[in-house]
DONUGU-624478 format. One record per residue: y, z, x of N, C-alpha, C, CB in turn; residue in three letters. Coordinates in steps of 0.1 Angstrom, whole numbers, padded with zeros to 4 digits, always signed. Atoms other than C-alpha are relative to their C-alpha. Glycine has a CB too. Layout:
BEGIN
YZXYZXYZXYZXAla ...
//
This chain:
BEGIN
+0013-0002-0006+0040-0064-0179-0010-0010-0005-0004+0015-0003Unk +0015+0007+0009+0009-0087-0183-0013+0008+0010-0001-0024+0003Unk +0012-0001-0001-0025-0077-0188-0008-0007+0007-0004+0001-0010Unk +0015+0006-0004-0052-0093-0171-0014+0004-0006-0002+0002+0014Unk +0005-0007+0004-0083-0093-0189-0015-0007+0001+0006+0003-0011Unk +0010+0007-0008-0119-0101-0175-0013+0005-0007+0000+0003+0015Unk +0021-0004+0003-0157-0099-0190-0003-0003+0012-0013-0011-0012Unk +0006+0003-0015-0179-0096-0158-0010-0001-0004+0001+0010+0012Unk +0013+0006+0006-0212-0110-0168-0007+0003+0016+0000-0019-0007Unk +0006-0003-0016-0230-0095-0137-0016+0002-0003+0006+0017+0008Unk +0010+0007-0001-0264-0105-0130-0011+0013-0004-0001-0007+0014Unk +0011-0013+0008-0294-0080-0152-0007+0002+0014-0014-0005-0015Unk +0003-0005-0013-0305-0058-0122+0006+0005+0010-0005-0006+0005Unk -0010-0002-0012-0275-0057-0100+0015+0007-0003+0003-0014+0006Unk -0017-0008+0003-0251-0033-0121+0003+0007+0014-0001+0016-0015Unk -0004-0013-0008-0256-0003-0095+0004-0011+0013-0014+0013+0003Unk -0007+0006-0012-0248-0026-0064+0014-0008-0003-0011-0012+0007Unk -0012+0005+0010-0220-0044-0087+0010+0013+0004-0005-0001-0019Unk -0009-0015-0002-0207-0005-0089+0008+0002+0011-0009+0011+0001Unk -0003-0007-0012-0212+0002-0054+0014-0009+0010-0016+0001+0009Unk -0005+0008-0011-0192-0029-0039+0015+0000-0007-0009-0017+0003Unk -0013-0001+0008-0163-0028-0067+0011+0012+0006-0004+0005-0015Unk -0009-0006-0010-0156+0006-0050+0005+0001+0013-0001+0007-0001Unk -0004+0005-0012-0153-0008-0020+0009-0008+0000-0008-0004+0006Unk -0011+0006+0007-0132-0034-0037+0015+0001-0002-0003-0001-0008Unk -0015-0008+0011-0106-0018-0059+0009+0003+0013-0005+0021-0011Unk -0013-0002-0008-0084-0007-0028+0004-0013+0002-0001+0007+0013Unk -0008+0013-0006-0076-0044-0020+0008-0003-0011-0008-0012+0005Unk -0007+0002+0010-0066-0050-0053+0015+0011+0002-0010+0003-0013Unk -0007-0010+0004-0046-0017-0058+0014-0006+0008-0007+0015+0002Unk -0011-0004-0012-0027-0022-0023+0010-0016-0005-0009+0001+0022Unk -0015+0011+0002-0008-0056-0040+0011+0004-0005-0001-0011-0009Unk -0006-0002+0009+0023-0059-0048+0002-0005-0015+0005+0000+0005Unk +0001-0002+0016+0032-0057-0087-0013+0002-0004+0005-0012-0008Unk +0010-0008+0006-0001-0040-0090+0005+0011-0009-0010+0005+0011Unk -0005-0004+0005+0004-0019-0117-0012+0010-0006+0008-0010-0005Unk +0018-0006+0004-0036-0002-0125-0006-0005-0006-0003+0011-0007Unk +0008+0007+0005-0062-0009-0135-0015+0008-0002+0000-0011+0008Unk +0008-0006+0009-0095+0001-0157-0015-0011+0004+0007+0000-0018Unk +0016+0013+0005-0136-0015-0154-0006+0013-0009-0016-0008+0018Unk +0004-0011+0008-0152+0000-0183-0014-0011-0005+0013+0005-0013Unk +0012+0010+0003-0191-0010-0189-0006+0000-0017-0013+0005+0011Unk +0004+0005+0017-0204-0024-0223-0010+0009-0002-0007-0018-0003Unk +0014-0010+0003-0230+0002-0241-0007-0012-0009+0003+0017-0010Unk +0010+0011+0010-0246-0026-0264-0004-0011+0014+0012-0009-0016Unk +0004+0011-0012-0247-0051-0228+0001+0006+0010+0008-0013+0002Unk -0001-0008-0012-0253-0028-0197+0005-0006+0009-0011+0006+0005Unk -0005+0007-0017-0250-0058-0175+0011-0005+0000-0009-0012+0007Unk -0012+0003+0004-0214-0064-0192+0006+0007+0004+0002-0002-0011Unk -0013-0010-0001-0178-0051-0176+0009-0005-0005+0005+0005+0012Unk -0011-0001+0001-0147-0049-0187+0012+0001+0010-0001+0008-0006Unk -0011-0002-0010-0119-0054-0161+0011-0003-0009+0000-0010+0014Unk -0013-0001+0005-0085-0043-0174+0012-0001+0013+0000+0013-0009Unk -0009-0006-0010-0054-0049-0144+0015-0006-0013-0001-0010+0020Unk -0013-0002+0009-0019-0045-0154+0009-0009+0015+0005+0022-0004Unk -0009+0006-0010+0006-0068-0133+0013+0001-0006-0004-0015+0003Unk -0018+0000+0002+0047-0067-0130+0003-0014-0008+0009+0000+0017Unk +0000+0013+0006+0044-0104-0135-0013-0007+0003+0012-0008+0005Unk +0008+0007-0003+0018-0131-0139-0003-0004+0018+0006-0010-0009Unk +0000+0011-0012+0028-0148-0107-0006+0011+0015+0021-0009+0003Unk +0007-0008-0014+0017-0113-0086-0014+0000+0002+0002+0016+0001Unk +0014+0007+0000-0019-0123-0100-0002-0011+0007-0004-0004-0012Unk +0005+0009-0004-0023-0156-0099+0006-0006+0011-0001-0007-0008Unk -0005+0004-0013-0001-0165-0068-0002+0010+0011+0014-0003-0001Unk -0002-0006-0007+0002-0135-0049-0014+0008+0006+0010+0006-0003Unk +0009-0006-0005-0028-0114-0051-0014-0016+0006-0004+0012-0015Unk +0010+0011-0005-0052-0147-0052+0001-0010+0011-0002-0007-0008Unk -0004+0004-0009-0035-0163-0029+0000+0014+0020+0014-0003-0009Unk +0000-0011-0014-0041-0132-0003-0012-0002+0009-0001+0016-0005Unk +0015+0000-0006-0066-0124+0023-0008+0011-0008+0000+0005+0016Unk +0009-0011+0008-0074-0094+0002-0009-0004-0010+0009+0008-0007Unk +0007+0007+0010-0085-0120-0025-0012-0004+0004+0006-0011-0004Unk +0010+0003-0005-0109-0135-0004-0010+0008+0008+0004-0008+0005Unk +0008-0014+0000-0123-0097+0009-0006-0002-0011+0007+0014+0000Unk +0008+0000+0010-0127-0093-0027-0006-0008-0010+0004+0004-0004Unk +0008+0009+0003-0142-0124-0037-0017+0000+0010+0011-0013+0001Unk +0008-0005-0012-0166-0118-0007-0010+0010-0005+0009+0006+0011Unk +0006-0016+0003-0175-0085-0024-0007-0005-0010+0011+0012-0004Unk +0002+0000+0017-0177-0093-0063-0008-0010-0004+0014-0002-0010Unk -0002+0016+0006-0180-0133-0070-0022-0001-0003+0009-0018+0020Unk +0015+0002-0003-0218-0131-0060-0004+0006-0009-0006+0004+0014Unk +0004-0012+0007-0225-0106-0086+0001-0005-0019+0012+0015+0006Unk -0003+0008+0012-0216-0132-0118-0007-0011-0004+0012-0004-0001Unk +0009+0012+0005-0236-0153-0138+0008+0003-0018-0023+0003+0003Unk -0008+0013-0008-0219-0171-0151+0013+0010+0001+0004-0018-0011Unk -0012+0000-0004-0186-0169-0135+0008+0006-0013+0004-0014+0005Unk -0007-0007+0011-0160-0146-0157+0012-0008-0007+0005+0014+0006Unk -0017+0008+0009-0129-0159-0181+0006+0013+0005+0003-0004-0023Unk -0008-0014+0001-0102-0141-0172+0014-0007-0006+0003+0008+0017Unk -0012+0003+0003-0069-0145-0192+0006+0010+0000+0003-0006-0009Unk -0014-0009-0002-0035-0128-0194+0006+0004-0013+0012-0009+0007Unk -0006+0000+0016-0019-0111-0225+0012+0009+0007-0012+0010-0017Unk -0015-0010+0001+0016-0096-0230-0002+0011-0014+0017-0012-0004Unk +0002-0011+0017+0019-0065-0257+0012-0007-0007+0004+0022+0002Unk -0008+0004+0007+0036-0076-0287+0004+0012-0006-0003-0010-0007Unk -0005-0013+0010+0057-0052-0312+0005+0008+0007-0010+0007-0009Unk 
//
């Protein structure tokens, strides 16, 4: 399984529309395959900070399959506009 793991630096003012369009979002994600779930959990010390946690089968259903979709470009459509600056996102595996 890899983690995907994202800070969303979303623009001070535009959590609640951020909110609103994510759950409009989240099904395009969900419906890939090797989607596997996934968590946004918001920062209490940085309000206008999230946390995106997805869980993939493999790397390659992220970065090839899901981004590579039309769904990607829905949810880019949705989210992208909502980041200042633009998020890091990397990949971890569990060790032990």
């Amino acid at each position: 399984m890899i983690r995907e793991h994202a800070i969303l630096p979303v623009r001070p003012g535009h959590e609640a529309d951020f909110i609103a369009a994510f759950t409009t979002a989240r099904p395009l994600i969900e419906s890939m395959p090797g989607f596997g779930g996934l968590s946004l959990s918001r920062s209490v010390e940085a309000p206008s900070s999230f946390l995106l946690l997805v869980d993939w089968e493999r790397l390659e259903d992220h970065t090839e399959g899901f981004r590579g979709s039309p769904e990607y470009a829905r949810w880019k459509a949705l989210l992208h506009r909502f980041y200042d600056p633009f998020p890091d996102v990397q990949h971890f595996v569990e060790v032990g």
